[in-house]
N, CA, C and O of each residue as an XYZ file, in Angstrom:
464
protein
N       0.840     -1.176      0.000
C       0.000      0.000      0.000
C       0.887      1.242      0.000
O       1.853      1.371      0.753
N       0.477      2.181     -0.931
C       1.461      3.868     -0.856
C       0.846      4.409      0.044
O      -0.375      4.551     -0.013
N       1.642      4.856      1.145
C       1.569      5.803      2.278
C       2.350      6.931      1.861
O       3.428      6.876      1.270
N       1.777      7.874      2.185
C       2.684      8.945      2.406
C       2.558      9.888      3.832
O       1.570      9.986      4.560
N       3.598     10.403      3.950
C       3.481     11.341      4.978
C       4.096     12.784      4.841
O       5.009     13.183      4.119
N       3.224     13.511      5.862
C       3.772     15.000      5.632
C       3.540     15.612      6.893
O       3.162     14.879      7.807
N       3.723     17.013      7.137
C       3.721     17.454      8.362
C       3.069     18.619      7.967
O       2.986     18.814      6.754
N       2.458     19.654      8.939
C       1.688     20.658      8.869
C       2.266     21.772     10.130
O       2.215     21.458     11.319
N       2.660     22.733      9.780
C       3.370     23.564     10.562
C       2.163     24.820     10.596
O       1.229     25.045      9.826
N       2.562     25.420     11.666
C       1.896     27.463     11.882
C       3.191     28.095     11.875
O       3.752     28.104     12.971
N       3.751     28.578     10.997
C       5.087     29.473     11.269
C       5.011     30.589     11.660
O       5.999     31.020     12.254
N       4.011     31.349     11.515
C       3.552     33.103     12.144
C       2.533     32.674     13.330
O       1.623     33.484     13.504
N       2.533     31.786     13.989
C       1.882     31.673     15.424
C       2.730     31.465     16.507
O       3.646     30.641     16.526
N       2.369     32.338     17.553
C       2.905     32.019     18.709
C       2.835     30.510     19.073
O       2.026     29.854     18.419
N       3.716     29.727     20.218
C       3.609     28.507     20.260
C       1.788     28.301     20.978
O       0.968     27.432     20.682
N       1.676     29.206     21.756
C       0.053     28.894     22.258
C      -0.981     29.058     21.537
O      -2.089     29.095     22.073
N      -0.828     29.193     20.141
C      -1.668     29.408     18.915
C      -1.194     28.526     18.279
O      -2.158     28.177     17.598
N      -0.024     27.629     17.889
C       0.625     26.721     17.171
C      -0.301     25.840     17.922
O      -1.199     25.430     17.187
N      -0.390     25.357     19.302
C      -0.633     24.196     20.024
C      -2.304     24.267     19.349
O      -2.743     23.477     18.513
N      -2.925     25.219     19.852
C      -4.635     25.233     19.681
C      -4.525     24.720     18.214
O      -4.708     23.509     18.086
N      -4.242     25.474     17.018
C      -4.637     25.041     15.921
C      -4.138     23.473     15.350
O      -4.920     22.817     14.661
N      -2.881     22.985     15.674
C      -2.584     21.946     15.544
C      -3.205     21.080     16.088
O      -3.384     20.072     15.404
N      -3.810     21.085     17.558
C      -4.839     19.871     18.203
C      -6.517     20.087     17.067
O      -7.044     19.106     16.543
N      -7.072     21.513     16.909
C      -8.085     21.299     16.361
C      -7.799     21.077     14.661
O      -8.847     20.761     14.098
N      -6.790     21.157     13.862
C      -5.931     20.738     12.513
C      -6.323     19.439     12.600
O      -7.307     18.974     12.026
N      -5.171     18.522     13.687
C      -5.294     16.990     14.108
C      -6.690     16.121     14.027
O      -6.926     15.073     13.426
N      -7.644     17.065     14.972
C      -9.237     16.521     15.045
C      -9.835     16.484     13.803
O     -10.417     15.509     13.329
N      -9.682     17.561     13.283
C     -10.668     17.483     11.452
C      -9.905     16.660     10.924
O     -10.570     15.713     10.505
N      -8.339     16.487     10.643
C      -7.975     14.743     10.032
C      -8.708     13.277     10.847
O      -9.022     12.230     10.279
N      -8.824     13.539     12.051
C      -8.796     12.388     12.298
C     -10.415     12.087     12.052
O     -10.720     10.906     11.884
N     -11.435     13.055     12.021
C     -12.565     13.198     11.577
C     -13.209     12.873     10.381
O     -14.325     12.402     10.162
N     -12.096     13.287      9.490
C     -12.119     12.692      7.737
C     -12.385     11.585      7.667
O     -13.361     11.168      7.043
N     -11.205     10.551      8.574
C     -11.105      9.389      7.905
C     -10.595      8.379      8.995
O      -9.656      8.804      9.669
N     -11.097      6.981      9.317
C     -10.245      6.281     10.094
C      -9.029      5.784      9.979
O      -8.428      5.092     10.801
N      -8.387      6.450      8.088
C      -7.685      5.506      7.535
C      -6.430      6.599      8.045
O      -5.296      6.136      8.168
N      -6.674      8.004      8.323
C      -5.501      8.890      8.421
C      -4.993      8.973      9.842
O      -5.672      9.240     10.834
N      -4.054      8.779      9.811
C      -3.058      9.357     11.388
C      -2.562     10.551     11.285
O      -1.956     11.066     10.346
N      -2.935     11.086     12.600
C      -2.136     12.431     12.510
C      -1.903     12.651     14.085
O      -2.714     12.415     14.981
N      -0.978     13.013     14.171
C       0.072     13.321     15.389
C       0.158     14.820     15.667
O       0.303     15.663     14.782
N       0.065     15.055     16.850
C       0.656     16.247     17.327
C       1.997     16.250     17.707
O       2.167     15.335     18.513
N       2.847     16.759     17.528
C       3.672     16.114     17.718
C       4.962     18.002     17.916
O       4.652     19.155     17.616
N       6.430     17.410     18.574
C       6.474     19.153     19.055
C       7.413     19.358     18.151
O       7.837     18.441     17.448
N       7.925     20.836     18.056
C       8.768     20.827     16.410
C       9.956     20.677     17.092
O      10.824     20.017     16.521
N      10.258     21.247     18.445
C      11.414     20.980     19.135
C      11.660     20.251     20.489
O      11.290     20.774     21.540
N      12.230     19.152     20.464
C      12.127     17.796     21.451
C      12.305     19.011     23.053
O      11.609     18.809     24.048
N      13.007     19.817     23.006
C      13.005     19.926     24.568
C      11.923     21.406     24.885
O      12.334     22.285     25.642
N      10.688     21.509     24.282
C       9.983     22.452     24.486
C       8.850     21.723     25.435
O       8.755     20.506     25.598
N       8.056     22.683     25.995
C       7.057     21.967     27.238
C       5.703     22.416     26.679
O       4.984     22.966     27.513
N       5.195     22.294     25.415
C       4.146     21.899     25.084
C       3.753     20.311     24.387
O       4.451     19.334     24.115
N       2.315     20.599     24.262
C       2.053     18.977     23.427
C       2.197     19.326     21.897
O       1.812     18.300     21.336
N       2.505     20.119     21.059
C       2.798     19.949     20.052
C       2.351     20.922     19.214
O       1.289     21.437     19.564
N       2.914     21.387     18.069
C       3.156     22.483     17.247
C       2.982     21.869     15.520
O       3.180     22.588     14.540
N       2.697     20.848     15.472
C       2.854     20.547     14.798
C       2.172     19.304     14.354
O       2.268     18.572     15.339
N       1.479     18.591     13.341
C       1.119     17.909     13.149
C       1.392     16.658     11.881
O       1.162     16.724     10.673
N       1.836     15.793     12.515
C       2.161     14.547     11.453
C       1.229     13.596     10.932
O       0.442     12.947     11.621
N       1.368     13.530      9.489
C      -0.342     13.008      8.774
C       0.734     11.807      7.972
O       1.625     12.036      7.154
N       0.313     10.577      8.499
C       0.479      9.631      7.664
C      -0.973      9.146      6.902
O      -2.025      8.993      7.523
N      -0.841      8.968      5.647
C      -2.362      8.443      4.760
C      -1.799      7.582      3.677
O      -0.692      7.750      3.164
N      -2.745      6.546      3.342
C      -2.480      5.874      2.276
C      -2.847      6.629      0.924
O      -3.867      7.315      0.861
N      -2.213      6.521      0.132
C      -2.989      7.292     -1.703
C      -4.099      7.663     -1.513
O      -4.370      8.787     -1.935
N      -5.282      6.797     -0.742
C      -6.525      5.928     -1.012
C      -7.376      7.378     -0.501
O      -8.412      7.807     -1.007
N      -6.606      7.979      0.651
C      -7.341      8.874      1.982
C      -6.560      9.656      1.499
O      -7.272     10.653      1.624
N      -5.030     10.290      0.716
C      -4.858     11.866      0.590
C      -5.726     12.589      0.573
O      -5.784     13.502      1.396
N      -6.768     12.386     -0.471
C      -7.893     13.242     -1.103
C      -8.435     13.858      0.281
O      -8.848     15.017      0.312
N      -8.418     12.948      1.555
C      -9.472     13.181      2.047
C      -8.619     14.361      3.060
O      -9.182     15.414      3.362
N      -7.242     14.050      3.522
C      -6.313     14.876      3.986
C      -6.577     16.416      3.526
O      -6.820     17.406      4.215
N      -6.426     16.248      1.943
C      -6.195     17.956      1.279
C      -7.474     18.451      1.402
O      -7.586     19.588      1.862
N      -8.687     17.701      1.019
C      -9.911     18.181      1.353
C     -10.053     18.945      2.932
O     -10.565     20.045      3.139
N      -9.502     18.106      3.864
C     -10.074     18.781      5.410
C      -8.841     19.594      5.659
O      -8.703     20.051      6.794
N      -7.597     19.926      4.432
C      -6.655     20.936      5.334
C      -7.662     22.095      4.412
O      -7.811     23.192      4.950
N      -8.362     21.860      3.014
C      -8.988     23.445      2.175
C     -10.236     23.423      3.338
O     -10.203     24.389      4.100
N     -11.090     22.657      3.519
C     -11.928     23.095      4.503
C     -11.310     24.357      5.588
O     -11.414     25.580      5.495
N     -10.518     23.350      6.815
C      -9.859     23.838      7.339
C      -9.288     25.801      7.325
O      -9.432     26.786      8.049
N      -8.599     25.438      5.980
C      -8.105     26.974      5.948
C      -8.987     27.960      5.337
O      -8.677     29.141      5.176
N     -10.364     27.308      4.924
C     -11.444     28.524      4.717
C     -11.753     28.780      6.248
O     -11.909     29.924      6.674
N     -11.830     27.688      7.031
C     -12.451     28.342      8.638
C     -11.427     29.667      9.326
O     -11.738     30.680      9.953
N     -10.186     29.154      8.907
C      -8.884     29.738      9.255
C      -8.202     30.915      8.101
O      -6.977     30.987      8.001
N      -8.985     31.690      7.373
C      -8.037     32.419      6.641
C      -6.889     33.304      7.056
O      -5.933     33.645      6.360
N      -7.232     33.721      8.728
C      -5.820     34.486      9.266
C      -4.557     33.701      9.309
O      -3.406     34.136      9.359
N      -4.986     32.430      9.280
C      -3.756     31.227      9.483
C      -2.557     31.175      8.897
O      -2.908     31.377      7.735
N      -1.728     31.087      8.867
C      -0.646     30.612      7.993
C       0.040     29.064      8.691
O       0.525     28.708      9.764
N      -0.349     28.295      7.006
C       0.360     26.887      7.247
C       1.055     26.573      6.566
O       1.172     27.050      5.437
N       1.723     25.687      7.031
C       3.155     25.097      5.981
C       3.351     23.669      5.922
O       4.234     23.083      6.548
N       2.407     23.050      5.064
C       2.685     21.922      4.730
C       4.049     21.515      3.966
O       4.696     22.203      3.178
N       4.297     20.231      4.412
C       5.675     19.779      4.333
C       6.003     18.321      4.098
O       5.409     17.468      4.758
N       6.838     18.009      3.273
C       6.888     16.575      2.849
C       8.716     15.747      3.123
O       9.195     14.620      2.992
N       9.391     17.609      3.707
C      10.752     17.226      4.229
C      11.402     17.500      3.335
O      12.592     17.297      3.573
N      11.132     18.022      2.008
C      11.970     18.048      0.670
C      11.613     19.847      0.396
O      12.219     20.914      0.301
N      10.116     19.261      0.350
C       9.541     20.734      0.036
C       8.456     21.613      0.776
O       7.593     20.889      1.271
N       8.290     22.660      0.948
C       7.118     22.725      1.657
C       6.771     24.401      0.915
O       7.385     25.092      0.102
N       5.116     24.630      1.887
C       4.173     25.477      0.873
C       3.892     26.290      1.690
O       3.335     25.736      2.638
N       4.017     27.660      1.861
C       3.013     28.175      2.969
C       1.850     28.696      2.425
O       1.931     29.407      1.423
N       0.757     28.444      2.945
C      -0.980     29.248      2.361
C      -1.483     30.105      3.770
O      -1.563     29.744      4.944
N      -1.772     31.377      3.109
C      -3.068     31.410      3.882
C      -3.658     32.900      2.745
O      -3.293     33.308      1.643
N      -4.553     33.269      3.588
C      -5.315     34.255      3.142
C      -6.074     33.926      1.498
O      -6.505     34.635      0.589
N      -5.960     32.668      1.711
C      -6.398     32.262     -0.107
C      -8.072     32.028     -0.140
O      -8.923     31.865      0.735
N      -8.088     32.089     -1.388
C      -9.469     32.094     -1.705
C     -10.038     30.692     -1.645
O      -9.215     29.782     -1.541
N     -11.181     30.417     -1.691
C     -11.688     28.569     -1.455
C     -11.073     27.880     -3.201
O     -10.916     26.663     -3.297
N     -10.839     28.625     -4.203
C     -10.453     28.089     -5.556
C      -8.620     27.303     -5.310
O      -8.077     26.226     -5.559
N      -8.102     29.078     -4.481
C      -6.663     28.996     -3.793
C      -6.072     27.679     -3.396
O      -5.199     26.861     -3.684
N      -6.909     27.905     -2.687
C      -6.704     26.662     -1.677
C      -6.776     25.202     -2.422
O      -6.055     24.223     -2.227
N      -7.730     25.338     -3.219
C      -7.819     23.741     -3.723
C      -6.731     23.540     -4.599
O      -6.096     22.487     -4.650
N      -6.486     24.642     -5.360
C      -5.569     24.738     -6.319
C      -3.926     23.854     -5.726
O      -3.435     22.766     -6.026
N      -3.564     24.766     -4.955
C      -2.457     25.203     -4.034
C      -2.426     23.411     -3.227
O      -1.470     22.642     -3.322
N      -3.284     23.220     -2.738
C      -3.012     21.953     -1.530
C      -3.196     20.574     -2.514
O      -2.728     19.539     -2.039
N      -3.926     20.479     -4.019
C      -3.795     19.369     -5.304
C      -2.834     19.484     -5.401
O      -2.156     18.639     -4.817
N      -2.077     20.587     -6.192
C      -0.576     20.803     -6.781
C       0.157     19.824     -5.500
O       0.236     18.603     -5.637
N       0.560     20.379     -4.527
C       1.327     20.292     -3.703
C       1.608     18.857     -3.349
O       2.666     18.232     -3.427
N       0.269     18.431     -2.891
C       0.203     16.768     -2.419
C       0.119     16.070     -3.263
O       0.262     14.879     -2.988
N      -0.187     16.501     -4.878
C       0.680     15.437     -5.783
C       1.944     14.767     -6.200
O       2.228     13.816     -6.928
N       2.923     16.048     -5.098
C       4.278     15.779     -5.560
C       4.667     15.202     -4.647
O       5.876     14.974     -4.647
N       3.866     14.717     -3.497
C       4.523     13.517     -2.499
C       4.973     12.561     -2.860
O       4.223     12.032     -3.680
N       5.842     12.019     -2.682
C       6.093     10.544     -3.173
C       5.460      9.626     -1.625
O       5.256      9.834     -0.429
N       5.363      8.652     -2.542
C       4.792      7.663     -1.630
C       5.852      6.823     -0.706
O       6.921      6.800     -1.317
N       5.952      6.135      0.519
C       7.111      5.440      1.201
C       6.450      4.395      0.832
O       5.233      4.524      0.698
N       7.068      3.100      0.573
C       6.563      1.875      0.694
C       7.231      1.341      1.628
O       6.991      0.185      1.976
């Protein structure tokens, strides 16, 4: 099965705005789909929150359903800025339009490669 994974960052949030949006980020993945994991997880091992950050493992099968609930997502959130990330490359969005967004988060998560 192709899995891929990626990570979802707030780079213009304080860490107590990183934490909130990443736990409610986390909930709408895990809401999508039973098939997606996503982690909170912290960007730096010796910081004293639960996490800044969120790690989305999905099979091919559930991306769709990933990019779908991050464009949802960032219509609820247009002040947001996120930075999806695949470790090679990454994207920052915000302030985009609902077209933006779909545009912007297809492109992007097509160029994941898959881990087998």
């Amino acid at each position: 099965m192709d899995v891929r994974e990626f990570t979802v960052h707030f780079p213009e949030a304080s860490a107590a705005q990183a934490n909130r949006w990443a736990a409610e980020f986390r909930e709408v993945l895990l809401d999508a789909s039973p098939e997606i994991q996503a982690t909170q997880v912290r960007e730096h091992p010796d910081t004293m929150d639960w996490g800044t950050v969120v790690q989305v493992v999905a099979s091919s099968a559930v991306l769709v359903q990933a990019i779908k609930s991050l464009e949802a997502w960032l219509l609820k959130r247009r002040d947001v800025s996120v930075e999806p990330s695949d470790g090679q490359r990454s994207l920052k969005m915000n302030g985009l339009s609902s077209e933006e967004a779909k545009a912007q988060a297809k492109a992007f998560f097509q160029t994941i490669k898959p881990n087998k």
